[in-house]
C-alpha distance (Angstrom), angle and dihedral (degrees) to the residues before:
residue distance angle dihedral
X1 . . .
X2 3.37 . .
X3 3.81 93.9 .
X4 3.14 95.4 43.4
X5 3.91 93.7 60.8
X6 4.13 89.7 41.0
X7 4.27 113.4 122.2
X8 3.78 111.1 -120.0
X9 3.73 139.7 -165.1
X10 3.77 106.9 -106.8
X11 3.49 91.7 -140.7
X12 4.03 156.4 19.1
X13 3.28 91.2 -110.0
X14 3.61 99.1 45.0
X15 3.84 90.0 56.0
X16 3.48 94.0 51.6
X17 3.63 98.6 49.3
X18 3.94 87.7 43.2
X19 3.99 85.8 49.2
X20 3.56 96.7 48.5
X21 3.82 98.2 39.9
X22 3.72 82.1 58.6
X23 4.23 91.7 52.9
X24 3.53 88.5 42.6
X25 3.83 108.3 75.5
X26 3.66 132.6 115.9
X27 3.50 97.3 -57.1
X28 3.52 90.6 68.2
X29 4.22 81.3 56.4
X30 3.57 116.4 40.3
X31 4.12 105.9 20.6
X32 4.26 91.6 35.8
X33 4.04 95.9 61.2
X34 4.09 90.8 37.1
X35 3.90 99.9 47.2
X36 4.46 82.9 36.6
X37 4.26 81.7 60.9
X38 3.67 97.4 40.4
X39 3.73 93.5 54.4
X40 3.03 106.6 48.4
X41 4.13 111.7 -80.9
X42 3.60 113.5 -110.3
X43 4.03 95.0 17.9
X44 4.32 89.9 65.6
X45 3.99 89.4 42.2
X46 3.75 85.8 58.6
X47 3.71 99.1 43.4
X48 3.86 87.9 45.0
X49 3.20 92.4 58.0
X50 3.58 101.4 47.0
X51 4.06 88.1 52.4
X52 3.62 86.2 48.1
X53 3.99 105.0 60.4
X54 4.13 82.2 37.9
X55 3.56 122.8 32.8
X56 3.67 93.5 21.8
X57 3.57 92.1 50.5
X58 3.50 96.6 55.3
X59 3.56 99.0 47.2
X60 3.89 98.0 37.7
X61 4.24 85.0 48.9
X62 3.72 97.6 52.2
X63 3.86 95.4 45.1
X64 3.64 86.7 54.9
X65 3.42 98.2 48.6
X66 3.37 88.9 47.7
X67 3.50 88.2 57.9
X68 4.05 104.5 47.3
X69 3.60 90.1 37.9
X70 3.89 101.1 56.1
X71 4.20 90.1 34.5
X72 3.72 77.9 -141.4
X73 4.23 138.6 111.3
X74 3.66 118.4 -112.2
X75 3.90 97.2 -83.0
X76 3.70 95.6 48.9
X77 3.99 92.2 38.4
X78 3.73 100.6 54.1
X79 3.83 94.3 47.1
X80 4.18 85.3 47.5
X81 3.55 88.1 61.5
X82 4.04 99.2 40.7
X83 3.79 124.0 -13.6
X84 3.67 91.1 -146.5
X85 3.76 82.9 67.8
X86 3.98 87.2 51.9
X87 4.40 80.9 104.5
X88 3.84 92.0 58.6
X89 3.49 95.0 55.7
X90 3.62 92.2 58.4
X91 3.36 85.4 44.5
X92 3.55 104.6 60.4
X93 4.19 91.2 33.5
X94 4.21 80.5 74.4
X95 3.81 98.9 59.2
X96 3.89 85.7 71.6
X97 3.41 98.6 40.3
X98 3.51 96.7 52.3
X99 4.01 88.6 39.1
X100 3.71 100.6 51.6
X101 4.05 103.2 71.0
X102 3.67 96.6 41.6
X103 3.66 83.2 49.2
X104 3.63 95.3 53.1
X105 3.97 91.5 44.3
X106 4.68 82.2 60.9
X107 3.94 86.4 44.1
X108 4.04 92.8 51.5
X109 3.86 84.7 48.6
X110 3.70 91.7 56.9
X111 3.40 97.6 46.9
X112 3.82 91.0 53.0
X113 3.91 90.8 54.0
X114 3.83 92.4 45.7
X115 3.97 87.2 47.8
X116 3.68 87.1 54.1
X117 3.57 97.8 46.3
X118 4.03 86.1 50.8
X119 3.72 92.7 46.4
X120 4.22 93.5 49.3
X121 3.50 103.6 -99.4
X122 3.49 107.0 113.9
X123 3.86 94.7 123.4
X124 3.87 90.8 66.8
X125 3.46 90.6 56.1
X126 3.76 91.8 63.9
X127 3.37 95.7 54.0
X128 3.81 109.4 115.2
X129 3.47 99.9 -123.7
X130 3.80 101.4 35.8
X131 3.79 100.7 101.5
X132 3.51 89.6 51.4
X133 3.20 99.6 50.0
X134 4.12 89.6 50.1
X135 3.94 95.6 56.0
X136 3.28 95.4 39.7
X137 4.09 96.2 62.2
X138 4.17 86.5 -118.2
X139 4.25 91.7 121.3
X140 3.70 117.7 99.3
X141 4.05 113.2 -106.4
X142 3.80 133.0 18.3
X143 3.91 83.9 -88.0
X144 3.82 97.5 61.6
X145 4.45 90.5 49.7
X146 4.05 118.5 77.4
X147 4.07 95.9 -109.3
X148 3.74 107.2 87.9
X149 3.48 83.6 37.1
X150 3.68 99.6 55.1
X151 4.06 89.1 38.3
X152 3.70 78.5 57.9
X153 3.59 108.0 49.9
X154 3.66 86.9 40.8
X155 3.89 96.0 62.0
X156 3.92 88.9 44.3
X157 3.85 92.0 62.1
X158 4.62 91.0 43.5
X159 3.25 86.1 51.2
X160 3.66 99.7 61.2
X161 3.28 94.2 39.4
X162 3.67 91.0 53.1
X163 3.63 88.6 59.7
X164 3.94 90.2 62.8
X165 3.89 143.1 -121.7
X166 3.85 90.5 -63.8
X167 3.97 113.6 36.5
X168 3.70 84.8 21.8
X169 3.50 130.0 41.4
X170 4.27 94.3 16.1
X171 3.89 88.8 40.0
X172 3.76 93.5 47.1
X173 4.62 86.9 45.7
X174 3.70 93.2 48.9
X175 3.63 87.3 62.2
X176 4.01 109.9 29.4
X177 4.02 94.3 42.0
X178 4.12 90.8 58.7
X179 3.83 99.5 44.6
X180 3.64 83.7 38.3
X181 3.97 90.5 63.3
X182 3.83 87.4 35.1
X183 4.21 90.3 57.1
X184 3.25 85.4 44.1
X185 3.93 112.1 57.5
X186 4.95 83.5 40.0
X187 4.12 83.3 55.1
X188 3.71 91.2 45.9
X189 4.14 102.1 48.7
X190 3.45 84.2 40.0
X191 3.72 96.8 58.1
X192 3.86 91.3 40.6
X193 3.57 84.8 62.3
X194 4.20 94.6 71.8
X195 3.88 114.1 108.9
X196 3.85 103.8 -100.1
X197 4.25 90.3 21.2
X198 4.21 89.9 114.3
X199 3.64 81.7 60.1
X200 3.69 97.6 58.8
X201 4.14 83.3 38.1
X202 3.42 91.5 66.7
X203 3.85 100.3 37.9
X204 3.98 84.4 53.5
X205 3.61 97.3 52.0
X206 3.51 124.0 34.6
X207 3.19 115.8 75.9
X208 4.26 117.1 -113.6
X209 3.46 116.3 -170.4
X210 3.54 103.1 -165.5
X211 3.77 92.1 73.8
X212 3.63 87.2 52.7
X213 3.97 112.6 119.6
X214 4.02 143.9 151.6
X215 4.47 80.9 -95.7
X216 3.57 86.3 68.9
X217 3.90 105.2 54.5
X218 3.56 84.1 40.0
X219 4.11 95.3 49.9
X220 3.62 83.7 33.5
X221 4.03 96.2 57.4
X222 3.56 93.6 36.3
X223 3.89 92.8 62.0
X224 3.75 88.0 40.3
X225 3.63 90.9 56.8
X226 3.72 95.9 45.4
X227 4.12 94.6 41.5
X228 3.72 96.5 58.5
X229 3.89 99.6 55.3
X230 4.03 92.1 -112.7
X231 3.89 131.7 169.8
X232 4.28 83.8 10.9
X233 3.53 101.2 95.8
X234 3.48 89.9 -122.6
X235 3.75 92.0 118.3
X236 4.05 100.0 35.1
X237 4.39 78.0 58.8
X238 3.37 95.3 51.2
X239 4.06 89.4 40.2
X240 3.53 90.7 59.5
X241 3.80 91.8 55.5
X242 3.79 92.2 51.5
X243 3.71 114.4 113.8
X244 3.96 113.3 -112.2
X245 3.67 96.7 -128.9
X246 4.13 93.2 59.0
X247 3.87 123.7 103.5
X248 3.56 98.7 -103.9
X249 3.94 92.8 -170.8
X250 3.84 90.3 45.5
X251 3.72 79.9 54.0
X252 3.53 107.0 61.7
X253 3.63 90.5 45.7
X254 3.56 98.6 60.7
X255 4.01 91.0 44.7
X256 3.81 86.2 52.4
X257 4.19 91.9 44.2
X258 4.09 85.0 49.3
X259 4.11 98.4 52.6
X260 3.98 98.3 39.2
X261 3.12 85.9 48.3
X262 3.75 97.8 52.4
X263 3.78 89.2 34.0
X264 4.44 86.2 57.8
X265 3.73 88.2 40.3
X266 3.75 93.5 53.3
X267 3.88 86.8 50.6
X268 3.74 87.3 56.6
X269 3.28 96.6 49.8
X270 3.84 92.5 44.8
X271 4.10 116.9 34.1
X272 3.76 97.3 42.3
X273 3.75 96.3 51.3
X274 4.46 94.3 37.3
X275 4.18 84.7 40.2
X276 3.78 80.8 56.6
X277 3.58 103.2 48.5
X278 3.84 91.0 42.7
X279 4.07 89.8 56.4
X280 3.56 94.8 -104.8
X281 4.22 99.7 -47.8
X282 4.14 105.8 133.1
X283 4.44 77.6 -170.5
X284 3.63 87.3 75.9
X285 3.80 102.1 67.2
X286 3.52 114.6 91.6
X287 3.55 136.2 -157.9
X288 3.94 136.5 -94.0
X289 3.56 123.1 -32.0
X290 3.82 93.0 9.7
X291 3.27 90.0 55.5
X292 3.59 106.8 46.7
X293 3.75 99.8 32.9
X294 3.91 99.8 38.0
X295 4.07 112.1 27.4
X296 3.84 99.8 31.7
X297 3.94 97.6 58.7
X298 3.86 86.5 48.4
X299 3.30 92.4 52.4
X300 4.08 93.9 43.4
X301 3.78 77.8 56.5
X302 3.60 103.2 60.0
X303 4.28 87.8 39.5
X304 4.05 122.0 97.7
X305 3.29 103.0 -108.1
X306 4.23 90.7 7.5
X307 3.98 94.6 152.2
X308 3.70 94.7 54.1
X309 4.10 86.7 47.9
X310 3.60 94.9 44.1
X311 4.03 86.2 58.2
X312 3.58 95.4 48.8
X313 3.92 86.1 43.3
X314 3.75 90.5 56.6
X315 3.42 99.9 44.9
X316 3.77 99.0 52.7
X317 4.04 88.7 51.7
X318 3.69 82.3 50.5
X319 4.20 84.8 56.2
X320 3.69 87.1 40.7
X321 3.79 95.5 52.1
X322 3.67 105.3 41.9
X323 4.23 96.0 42.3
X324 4.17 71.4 59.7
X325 3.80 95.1 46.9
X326 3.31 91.5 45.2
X327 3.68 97.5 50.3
X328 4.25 84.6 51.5
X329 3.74 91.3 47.8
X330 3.65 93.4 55.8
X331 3.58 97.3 46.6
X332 3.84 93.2 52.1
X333 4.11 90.2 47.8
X334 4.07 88.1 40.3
X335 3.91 83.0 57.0
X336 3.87 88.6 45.4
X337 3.59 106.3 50.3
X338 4.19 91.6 37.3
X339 3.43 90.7 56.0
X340 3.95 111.4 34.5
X341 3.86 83.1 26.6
X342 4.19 96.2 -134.2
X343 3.51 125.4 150.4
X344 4.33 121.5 -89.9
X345 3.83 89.9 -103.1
X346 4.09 102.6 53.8
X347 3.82 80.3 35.6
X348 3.59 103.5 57.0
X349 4.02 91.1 36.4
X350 3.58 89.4 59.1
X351 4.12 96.3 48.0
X352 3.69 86.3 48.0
X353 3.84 99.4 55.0
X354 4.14 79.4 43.0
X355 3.83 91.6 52.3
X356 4.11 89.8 51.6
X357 3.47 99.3 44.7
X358 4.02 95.8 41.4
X359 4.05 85.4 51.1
X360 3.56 98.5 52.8
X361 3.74 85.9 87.4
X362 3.64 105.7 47.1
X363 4.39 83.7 34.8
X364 4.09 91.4 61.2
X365 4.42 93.4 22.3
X366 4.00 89.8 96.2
X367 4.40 86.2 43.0
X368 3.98 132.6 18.1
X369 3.84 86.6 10.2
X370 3.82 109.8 37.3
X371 3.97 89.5 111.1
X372 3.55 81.7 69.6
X373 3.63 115.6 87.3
X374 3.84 137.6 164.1
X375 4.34 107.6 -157.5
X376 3.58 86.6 -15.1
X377 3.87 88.4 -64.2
X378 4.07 114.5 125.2
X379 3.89 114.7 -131.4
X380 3.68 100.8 -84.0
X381 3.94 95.6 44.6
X382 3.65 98.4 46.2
X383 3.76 84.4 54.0
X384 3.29 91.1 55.1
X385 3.41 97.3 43.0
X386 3.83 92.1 57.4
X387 3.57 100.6 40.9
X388 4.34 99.5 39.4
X389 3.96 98.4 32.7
X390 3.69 101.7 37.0
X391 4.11 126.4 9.6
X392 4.01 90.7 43.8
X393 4.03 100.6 51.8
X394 3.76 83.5 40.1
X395 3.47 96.8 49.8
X396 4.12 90.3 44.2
X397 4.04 93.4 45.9
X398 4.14 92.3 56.6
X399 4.26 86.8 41.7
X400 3.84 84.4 56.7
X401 3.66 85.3 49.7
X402 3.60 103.5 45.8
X403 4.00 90.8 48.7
X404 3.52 101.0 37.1
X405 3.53 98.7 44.9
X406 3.89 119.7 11.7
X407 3.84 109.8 31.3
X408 3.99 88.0 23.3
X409 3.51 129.3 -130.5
X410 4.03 92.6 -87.8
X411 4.49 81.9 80.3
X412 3.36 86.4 70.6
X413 3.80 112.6 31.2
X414 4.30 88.2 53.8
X415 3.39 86.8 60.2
X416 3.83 97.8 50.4
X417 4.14 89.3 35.5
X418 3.86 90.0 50.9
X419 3.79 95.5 101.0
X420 4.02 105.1 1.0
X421 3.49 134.7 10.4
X422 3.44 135.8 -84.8
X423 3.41 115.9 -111.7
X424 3.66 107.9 -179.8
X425 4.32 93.2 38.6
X426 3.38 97.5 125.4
X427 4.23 96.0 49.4
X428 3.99 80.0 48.4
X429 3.40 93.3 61.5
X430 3.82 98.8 37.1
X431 3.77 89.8 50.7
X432 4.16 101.2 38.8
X433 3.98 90.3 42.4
X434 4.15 106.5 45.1
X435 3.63 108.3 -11.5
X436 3.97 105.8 50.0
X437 3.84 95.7 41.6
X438 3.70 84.0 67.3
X439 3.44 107.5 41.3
X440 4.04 92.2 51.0
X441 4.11 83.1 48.1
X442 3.80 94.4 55.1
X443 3.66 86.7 44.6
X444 3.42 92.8 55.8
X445 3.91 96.1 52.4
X446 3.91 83.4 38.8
X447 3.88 101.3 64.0
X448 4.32 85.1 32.6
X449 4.10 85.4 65.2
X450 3.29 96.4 35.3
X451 4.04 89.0 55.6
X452 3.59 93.7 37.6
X453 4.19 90.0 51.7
X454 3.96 90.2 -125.1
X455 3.89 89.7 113.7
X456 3.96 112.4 10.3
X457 3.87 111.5 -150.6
């Protein structure tokens, strides 16, 4: 009964929009570009590519599967295929949780700068100490903190996913993932239009192999891993909504096409125009929030026509981050109404008022509660910390396990083979038996050093 009662995409290419719009989020924009001018430019865009159409692939493939072929969200769908794996379900089902307010606390920040880019105020925003002063509660009126904002942002995402998989989430893709690509390639001419930009253009795209090091796989998988909504359940949710008769292999390609190529266009749009305003040093862009909330509206400022770009800049992270939101949402209310069996309605209500009262931390961390600090970490970045640098390559590593060596590799390449063949089977197997295991490991003791400061990334 139950899958014959579960939501589902009504088409390919509403699933792969949905699917993409999930890996396409602001990682893809503000940690992309900075780790792409860390490690040497064109060297990392090469060895992210070659991690994407391989590792990526085989992990983003078998979660899928996993997905369509159980009918089930990640706690039911790893106990369906071994009860001993019952834990890892559970396991996995808390990377969104804990993701999904933090996120929403980033989205309401977005949507504050793209209201003040609408409203005329763009040249506040490149004041140095304006983002500061906005997290940390220092702005004059409710308005100018991040709570309404947040609140906002927050309600945006519920409602969507109140709507449902198909004249909700797929609706809501099939017309945020095109304008997304379309803000995307105006933002990027634009930038490459700065005086000094072709430098940047070059340094970002041809490929030197004298800065190429072990740092760079490792930054390079690491961002992979995190980009392409892995080891969150995101994608075994929206696997299970993917209609039986659709070319599962096909798929996964496209999804993987749609967020390198966002993740490449973001460095376009980024590490020409920042390489620019730095007088040709790549060492001077730096990541996430800093980034996108302190050097872009500077260098919006100093760009013909930069108010009008920083708009159209805002507004496609705003796509970016709430096709991502979304994605979490639903995975959190999937996990609700599979498990206590309620309706989409009570279900989503009761993630929402979860979502606002779980944020409050990470919403006043930087402000009213930045005294309070968990390893050393505010709110927001011990959330992150938890849910990016530990639960997910955790989570990934025992998948790899469970596929490649208890249920066996066949789970997963019936499902794919059930109406076409599966082209790319044996570099599945390779990769999800011996090759990903490893990978998600050194990942693992990657992000731990980087944390820790023993090895800085």
């Amino acid at each position: 009964m139950e899958k014959k009662k579960r939501s589902s995409f009504s088409s390919r290419i509403g699933f792969v929009l949905a699917a993409a719009g999930s890996a396409v989020g602001l990682g893809n924009i503000w940690r992309f570009p900075y780790l792409a001018a860390k490690y040497g430019g064109g060297i990392f865009l090469l060895v992210y590519l070659i991690l994407a159409v391989t590792f990526g692939f085989a992990l983003m493939i078998t979660e899928i599967a996993i997905g369509r072929r159980t009918g089930l969200s990640c706690i039911g769908a790893y106990k369906a295929l071994d009860k001993r794996f019952s834990g890892l379900g559970w396991l996995a089902s808390l990377v969104p949780v804990i993701i999904t307010p933090y996120y929403c606390v980033i989205g309401g920040w977005v949507i504050k700068y793209f209201a003040d880019y609408l409203s005329g105020s763009g040249s506040l925003l490149a004041e140095s100490a304006y983002f500061d002063r906005f997290i940390g509660f220092a702005g004059e009126g409710l308005f100018a903190t991040p709570l309404p904002w947040f609140l906002l942002y927050v309600l945006l995402t519920a409602v969507v996913v109140l709507l449902g998989v198909e004249k909700g989430i797929e609706k809501v893709s099939k017309f945020m993932m095109p304008v997304l690509v379309i803000l995307s390639i105006i933002v990027a001419v634009f930038s490459l239009t700065m005086e000094g930009a072709l430098e940047g253009l070059k340094f970002y795209i041809v490929p030197d192999f004298s800065n190429f090091s072990g740092k760079t796989v490792l930054a390079a998988m690491g961002q992979m891993f995190y980009s392409m909504s892995l080891a969150m359940g995101i994608m075994i949710t929206y696997g299970s909504y993917m209609p039986k008769e659709s070319n599962l292999e096909r798929s996964v390609g496209q999804i993987e096409i749609f967020d390198t190529a966002i993740a490449f266009i973001a460095g376009l749009m980024i590490v020409p125009a920042v390489v620019a305003f730095n007088g040709g040093d790549p060492s001077g862009i730096n990541a996430g929030p800093g980034l996108m909330f302190g050097t872009l509206p500077q260098v919006f400022e100093r760009m013909w026509m930069g108010h009008l770009i920083g708009g159209v800049f805002f507004l496609l992270v705003l796509f970016a981050a709430l096709t991502s939101s979304i994605s979490l949402m639903e995975t959190v209310v999937s996990i609700v109404c599979d498990k206590l069996h309620w309706k989409r309605r009570p279900a989503t209500v009761a993630v929402t008022l979860f979502v606002l009262l779980l944020g409050l931390p990470s919403c006043l961390g930087y402000g009213p509660l930045a005294s309070v600090q968990i390893l050393g970490m505010a709110f927001l970045d011990f959330f992150d910390f938890i849910s990016n640098s530990v639960l997910m390559p955790i989570v990934a590593f025992f998948t790899c396990l469970l596929v490649g060596w208890v249920v066996g590799t066949k789970t997963v390449s019936d499902e794919v083979e059930k109406n076409f063949p599966f082209h790319r089977k044996r570099l599945f197997e390779i990769m999800v038996r011996w090759v990903a295991p490893i990978l998600v490991v050194c990942i693992l003791v990657g992000q731990l050093l980087d944390v820790t400061g023993i090895m800085k990334l």
